[in-house]
N, CA, C and O atoms as a CHARMM CRD file, in Angstrom:
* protein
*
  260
    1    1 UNK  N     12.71100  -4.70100  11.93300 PROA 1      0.00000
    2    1 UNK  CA    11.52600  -5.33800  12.48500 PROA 1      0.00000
    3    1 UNK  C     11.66100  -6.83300  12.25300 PROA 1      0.00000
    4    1 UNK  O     11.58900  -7.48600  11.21100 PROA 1      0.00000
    5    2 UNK  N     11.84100  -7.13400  13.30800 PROA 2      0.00000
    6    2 UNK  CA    12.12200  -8.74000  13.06100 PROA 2      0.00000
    7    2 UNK  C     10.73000  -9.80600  13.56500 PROA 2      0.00000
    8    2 UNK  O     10.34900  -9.46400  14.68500 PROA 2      0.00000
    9    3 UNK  N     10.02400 -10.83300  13.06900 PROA 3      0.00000
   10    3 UNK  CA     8.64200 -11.86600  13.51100 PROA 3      0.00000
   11    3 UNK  C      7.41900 -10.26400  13.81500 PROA 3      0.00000
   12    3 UNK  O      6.77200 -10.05500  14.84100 PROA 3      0.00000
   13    4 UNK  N      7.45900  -9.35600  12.50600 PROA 4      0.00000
   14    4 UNK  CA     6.58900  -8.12200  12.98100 PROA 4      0.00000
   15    4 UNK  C      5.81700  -8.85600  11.35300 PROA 4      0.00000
   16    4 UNK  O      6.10300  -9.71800  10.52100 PROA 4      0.00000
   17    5 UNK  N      4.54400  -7.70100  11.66500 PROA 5      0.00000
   18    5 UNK  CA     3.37100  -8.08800  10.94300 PROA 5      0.00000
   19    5 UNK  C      3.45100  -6.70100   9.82300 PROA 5      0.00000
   20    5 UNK  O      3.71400  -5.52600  10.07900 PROA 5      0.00000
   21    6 UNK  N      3.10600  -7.37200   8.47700 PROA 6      0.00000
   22    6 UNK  CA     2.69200  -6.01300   7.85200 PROA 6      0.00000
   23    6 UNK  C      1.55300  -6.20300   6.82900 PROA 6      0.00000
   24    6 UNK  O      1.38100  -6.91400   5.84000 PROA 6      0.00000
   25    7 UNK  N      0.71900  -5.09000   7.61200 PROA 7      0.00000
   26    7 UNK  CA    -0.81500  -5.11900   6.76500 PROA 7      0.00000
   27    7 UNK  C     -1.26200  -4.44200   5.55800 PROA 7      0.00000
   28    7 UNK  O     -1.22800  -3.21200   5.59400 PROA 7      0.00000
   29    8 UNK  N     -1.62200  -4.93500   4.63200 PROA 8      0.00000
   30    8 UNK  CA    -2.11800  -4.03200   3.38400 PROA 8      0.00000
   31    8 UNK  C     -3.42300  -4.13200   3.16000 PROA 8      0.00000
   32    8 UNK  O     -3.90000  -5.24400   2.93300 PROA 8      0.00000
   33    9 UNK  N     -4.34400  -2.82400   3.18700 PROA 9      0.00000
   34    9 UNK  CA    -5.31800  -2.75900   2.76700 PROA 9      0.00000
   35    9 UNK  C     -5.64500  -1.66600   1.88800 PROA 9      0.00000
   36    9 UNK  O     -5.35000  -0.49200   2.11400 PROA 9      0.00000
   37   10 UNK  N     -6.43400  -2.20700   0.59600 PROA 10     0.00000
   38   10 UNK  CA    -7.20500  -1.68500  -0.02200 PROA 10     0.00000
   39   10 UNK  C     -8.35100  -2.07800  -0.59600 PROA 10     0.00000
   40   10 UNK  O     -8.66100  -3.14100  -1.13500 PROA 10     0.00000
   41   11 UNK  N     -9.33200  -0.41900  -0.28300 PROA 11     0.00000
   42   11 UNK  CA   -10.58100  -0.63200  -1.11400 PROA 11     0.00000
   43   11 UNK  C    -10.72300   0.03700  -2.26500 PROA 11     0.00000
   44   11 UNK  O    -10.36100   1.16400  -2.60300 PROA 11     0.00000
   45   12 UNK  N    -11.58700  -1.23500  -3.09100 PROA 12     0.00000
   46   12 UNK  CA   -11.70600  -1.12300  -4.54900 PROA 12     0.00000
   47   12 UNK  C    -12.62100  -0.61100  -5.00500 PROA 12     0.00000
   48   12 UNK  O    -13.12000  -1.23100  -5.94400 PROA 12     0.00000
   49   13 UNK  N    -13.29700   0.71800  -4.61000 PROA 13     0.00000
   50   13 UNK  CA   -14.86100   0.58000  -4.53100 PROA 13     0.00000
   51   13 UNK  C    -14.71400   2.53500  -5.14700 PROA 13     0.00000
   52   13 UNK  O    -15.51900   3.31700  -4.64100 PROA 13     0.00000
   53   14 UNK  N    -13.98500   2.92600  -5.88000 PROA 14     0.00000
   54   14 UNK  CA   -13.97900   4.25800  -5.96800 PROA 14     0.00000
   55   14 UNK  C    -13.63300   4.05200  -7.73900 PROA 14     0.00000
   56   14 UNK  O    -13.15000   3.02200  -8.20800 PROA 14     0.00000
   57   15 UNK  N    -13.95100   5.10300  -8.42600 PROA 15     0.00000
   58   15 UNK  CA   -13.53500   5.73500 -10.05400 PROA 15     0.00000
   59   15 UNK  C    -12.49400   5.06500 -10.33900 PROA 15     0.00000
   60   15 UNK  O    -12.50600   4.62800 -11.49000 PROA 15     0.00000
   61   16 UNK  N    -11.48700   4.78700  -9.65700 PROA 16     0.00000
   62   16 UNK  CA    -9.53100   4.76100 -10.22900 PROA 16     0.00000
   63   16 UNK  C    -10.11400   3.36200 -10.45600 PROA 16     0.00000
   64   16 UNK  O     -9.83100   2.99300 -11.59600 PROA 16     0.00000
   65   17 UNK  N    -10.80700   2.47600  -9.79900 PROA 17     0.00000
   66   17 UNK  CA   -10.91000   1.06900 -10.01300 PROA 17     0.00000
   67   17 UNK  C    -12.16700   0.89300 -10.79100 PROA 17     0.00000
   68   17 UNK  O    -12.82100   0.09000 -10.12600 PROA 17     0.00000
   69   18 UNK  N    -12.69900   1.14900 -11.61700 PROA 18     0.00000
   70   18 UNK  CA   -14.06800   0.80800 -12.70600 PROA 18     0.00000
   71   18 UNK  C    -13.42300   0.54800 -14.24800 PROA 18     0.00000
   72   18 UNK  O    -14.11400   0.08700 -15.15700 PROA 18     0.00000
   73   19 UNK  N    -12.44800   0.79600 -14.35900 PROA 19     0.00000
   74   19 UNK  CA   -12.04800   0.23300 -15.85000 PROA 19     0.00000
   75   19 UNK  C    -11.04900  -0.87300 -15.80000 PROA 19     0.00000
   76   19 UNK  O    -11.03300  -1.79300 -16.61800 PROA 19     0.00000
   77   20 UNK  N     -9.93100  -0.70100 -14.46100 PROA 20     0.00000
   78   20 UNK  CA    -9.14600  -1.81900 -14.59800 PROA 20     0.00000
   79   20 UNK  C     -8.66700  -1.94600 -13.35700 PROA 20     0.00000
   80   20 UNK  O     -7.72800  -1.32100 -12.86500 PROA 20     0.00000
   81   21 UNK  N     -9.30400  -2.73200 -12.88400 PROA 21     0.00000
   82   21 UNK  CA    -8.96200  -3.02100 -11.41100 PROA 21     0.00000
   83   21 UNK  C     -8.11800  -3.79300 -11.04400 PROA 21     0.00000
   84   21 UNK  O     -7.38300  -3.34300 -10.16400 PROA 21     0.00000
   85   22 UNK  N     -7.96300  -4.58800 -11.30300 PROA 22     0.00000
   86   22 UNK  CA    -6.50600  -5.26300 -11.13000 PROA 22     0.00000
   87   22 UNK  C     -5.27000  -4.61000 -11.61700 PROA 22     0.00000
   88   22 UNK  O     -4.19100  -4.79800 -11.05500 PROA 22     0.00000
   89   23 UNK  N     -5.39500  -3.90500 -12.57000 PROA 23     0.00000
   90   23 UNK  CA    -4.30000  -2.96200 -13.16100 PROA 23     0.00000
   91   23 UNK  C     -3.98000  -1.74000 -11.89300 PROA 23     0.00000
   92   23 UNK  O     -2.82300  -1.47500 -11.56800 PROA 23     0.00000
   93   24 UNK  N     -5.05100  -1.13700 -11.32500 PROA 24     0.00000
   94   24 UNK  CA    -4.78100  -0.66400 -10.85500 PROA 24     0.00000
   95   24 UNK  C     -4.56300  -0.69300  -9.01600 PROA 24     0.00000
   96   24 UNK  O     -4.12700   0.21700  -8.31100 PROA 24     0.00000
   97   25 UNK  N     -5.02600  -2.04000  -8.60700 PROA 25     0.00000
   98   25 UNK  CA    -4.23200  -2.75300  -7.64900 PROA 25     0.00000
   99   25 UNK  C     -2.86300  -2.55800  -7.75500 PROA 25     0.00000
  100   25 UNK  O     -2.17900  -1.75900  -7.11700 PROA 25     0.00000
  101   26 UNK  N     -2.41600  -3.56000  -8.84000 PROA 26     0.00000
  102   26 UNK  CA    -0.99000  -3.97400  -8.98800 PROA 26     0.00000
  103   26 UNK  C     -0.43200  -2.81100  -8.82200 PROA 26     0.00000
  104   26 UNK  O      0.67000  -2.82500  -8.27400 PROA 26     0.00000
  105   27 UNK  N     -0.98900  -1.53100  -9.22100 PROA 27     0.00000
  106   27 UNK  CA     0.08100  -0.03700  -9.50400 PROA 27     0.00000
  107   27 UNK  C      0.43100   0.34600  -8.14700 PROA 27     0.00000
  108   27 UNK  O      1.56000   0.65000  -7.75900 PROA 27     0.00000
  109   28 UNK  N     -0.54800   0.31000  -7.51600 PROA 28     0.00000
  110   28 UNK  CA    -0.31400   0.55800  -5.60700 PROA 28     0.00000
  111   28 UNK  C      0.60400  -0.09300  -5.00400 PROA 28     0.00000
  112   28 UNK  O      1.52800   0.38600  -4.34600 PROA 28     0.00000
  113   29 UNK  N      0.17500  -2.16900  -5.39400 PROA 29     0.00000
  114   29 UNK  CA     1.44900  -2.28900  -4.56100 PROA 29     0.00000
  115   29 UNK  C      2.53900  -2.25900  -5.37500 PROA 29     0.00000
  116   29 UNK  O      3.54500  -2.49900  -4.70800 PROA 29     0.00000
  117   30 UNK  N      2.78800  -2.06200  -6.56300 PROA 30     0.00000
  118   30 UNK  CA     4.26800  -1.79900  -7.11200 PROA 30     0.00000
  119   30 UNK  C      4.92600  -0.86800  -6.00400 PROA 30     0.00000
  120   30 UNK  O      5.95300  -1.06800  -5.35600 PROA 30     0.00000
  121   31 UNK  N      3.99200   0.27400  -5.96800 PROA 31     0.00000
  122   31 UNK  CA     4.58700   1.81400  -5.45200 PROA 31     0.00000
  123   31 UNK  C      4.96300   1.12300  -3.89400 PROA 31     0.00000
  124   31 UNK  O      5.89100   1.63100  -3.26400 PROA 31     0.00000
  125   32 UNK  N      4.33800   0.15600  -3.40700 PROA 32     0.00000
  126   32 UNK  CA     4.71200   0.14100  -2.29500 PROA 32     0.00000
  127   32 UNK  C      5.68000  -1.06400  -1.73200 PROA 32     0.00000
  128   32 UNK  O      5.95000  -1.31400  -0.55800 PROA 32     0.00000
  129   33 UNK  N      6.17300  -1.81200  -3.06400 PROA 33     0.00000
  130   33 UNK  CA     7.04700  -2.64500  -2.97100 PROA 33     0.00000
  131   33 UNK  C      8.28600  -1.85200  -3.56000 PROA 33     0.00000
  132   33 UNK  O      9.43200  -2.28200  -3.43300 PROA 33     0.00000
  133   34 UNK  N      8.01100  -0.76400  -4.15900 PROA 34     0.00000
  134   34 UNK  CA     9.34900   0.41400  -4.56000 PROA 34     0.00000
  135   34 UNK  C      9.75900   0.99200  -2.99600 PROA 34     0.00000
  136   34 UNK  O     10.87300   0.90100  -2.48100 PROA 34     0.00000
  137   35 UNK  N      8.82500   1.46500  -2.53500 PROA 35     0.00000
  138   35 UNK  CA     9.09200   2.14500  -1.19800 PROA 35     0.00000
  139   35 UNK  C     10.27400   1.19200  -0.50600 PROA 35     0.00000
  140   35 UNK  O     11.45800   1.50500  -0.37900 PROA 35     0.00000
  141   36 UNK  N      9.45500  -0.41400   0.02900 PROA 36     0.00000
  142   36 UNK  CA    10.05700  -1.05600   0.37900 PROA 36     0.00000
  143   36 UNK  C     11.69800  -1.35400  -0.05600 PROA 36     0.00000
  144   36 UNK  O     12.56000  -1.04200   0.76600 PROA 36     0.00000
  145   37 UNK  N     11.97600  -1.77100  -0.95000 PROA 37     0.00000
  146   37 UNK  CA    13.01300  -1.90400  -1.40100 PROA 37     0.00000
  147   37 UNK  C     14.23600  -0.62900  -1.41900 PROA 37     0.00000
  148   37 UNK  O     15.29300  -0.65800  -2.04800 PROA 37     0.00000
  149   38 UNK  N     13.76900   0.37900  -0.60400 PROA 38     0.00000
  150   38 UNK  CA    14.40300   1.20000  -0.33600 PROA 38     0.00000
  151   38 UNK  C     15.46600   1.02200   1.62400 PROA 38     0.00000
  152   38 UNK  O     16.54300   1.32400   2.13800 PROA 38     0.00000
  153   39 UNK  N     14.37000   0.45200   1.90300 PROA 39     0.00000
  154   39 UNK  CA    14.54400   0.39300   3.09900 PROA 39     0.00000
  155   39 UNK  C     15.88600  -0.66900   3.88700 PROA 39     0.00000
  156   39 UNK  O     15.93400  -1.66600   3.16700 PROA 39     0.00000
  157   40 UNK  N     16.51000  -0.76200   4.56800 PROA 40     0.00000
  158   40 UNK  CA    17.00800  -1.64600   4.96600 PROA 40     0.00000
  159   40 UNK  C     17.09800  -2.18100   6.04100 PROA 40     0.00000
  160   40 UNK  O     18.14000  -2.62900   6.52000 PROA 40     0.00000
  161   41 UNK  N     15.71500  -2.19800   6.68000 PROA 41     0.00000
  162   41 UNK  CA    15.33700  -2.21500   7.83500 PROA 41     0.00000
  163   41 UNK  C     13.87700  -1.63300   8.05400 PROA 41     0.00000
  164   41 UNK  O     13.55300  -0.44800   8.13800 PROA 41     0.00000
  165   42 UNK  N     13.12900  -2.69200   8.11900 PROA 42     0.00000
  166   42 UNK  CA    11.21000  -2.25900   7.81000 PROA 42     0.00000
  167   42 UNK  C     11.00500  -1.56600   9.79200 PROA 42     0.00000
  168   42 UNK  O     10.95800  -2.14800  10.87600 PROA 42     0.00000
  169   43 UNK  N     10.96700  -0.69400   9.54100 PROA 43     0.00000
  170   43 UNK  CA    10.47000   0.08100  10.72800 PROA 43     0.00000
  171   43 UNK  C      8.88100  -0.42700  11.64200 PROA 43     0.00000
  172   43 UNK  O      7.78700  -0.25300  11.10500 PROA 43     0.00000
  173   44 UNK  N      9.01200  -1.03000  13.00700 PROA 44     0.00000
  174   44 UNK  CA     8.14900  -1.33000  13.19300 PROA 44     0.00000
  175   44 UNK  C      6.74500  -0.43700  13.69900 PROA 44     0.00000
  176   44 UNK  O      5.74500  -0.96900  14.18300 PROA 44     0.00000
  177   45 UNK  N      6.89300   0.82200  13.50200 PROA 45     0.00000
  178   45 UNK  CA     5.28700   1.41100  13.84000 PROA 45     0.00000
  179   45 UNK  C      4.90500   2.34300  12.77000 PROA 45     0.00000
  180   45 UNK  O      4.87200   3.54700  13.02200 PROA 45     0.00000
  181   46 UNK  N      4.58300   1.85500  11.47700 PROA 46     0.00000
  182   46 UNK  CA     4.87900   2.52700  10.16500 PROA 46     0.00000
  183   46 UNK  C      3.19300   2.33800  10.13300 PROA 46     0.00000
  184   46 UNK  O      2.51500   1.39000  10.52600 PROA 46     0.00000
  185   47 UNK  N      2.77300   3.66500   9.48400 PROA 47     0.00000
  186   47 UNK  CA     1.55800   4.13000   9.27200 PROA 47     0.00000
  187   47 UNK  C      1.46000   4.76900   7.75900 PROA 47     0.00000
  188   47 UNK  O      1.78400   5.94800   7.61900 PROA 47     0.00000
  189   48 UNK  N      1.03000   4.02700   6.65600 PROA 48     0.00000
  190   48 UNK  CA     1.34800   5.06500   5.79700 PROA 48     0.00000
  191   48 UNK  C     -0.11500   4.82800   4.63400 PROA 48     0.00000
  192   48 UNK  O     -0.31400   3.66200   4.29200 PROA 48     0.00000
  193   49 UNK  N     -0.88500   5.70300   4.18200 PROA 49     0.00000
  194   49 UNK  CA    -1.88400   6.00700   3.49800 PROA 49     0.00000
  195   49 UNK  C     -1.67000   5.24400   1.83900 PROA 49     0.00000
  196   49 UNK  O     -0.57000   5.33700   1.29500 PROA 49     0.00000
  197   50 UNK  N     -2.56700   4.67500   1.30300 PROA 50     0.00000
  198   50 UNK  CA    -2.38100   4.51700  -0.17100 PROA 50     0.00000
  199   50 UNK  C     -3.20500   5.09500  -0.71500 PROA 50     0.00000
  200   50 UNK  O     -4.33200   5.27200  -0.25300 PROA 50     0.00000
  201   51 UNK  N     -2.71900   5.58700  -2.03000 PROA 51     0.00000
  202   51 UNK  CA    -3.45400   6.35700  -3.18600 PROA 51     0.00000
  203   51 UNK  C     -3.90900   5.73600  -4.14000 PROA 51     0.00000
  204   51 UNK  O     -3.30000   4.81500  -4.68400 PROA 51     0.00000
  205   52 UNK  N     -5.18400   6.19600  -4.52700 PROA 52     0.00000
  206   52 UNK  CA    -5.49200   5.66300  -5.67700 PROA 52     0.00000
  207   52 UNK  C     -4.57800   6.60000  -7.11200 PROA 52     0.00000
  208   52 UNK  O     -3.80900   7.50300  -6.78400 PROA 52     0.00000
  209   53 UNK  N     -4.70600   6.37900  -8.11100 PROA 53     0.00000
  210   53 UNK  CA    -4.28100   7.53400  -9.62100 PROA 53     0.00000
  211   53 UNK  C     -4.81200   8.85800  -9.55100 PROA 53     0.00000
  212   53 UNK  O     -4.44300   9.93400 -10.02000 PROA 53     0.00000
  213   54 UNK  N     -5.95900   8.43000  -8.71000 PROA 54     0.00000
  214   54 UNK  CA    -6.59400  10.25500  -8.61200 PROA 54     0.00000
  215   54 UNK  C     -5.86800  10.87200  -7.80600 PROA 54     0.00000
  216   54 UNK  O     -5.60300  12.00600  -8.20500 PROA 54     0.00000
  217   55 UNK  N     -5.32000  10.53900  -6.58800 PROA 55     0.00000
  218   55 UNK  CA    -4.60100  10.67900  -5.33600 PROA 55     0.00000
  219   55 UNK  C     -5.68200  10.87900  -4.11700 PROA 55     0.00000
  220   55 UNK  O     -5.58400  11.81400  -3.32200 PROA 55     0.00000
  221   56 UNK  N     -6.59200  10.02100  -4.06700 PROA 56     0.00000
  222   56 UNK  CA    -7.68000   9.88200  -3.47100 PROA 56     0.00000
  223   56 UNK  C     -7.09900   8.94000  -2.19500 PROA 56     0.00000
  224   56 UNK  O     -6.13000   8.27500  -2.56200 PROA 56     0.00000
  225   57 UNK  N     -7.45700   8.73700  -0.81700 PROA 57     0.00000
  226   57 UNK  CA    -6.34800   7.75700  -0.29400 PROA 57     0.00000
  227   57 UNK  C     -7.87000   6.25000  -0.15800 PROA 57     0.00000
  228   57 UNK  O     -9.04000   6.22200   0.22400 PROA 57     0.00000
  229   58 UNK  N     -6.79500   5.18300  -0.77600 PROA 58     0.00000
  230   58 UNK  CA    -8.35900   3.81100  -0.75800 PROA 58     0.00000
  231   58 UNK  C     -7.59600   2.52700  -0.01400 PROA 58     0.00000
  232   58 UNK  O     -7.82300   1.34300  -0.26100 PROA 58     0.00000
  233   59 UNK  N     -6.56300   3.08500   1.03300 PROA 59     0.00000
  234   59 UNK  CA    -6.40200   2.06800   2.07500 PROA 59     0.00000
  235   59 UNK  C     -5.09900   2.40600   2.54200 PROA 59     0.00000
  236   59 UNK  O     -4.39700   3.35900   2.20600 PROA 59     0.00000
  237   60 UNK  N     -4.86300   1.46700   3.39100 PROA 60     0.00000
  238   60 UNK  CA    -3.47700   1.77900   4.57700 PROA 60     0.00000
  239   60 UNK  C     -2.21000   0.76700   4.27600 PROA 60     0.00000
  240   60 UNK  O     -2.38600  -0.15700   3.48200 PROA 60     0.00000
  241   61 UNK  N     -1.26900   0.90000   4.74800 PROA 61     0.00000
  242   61 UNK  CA    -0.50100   0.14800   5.05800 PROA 61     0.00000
  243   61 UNK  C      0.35700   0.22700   6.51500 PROA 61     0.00000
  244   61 UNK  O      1.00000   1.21500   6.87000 PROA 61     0.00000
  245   62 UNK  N      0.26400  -0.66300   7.05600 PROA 62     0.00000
  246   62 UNK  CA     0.97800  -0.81800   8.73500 PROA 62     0.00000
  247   62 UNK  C      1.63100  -1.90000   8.75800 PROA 62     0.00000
  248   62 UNK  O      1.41500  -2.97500   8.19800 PROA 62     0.00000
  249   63 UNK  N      2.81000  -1.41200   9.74200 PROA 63     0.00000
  250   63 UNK  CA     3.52200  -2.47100  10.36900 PROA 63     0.00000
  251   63 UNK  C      3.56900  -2.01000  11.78300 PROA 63     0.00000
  252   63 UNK  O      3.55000  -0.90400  12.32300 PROA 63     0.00000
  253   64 UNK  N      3.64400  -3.40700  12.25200 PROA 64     0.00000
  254   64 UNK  CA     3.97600  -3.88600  13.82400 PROA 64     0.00000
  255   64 UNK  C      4.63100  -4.95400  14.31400 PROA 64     0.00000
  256   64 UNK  O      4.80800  -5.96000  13.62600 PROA 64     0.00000
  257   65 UNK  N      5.13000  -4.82400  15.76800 PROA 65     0.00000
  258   65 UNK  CA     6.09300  -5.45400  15.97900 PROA 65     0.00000
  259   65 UNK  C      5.24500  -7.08800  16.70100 PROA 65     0.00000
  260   65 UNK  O      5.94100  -8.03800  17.05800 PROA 65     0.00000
């Protein structure tokens, strides 16, 4: 995916985030900068759910071209 867009969203508004919310930001996108770094080549119509610790899903991640 080359001049493509990639969106991250999450909401902070559930249990996993009331004691340490920034802690548990950072844990999401770790997991999703692990994903990344797998890749060698970011796929441009990527749809993929984020979890909170509960495995609750509290936002998305997309790419486009």
């Amino acid at each position: 995916m080359k001049n493509g867009i990639i969106e991250i969203q999450i909401i902070t508004g559930n249990a996993a985030f009331d004691d340490n919310q920034g802690g548990e930001v950072a844990r999401i996108l770790r997991k999703v900068a692990d994903s990344f770094d797998t890749l060698e080549e970011i796929p441009g119509d990527l749809a993929h759910p984020l979890l909170d610790l509960n495995g609750l899903t509290v936002g998305h991640l997309k790419t486009r071209e």
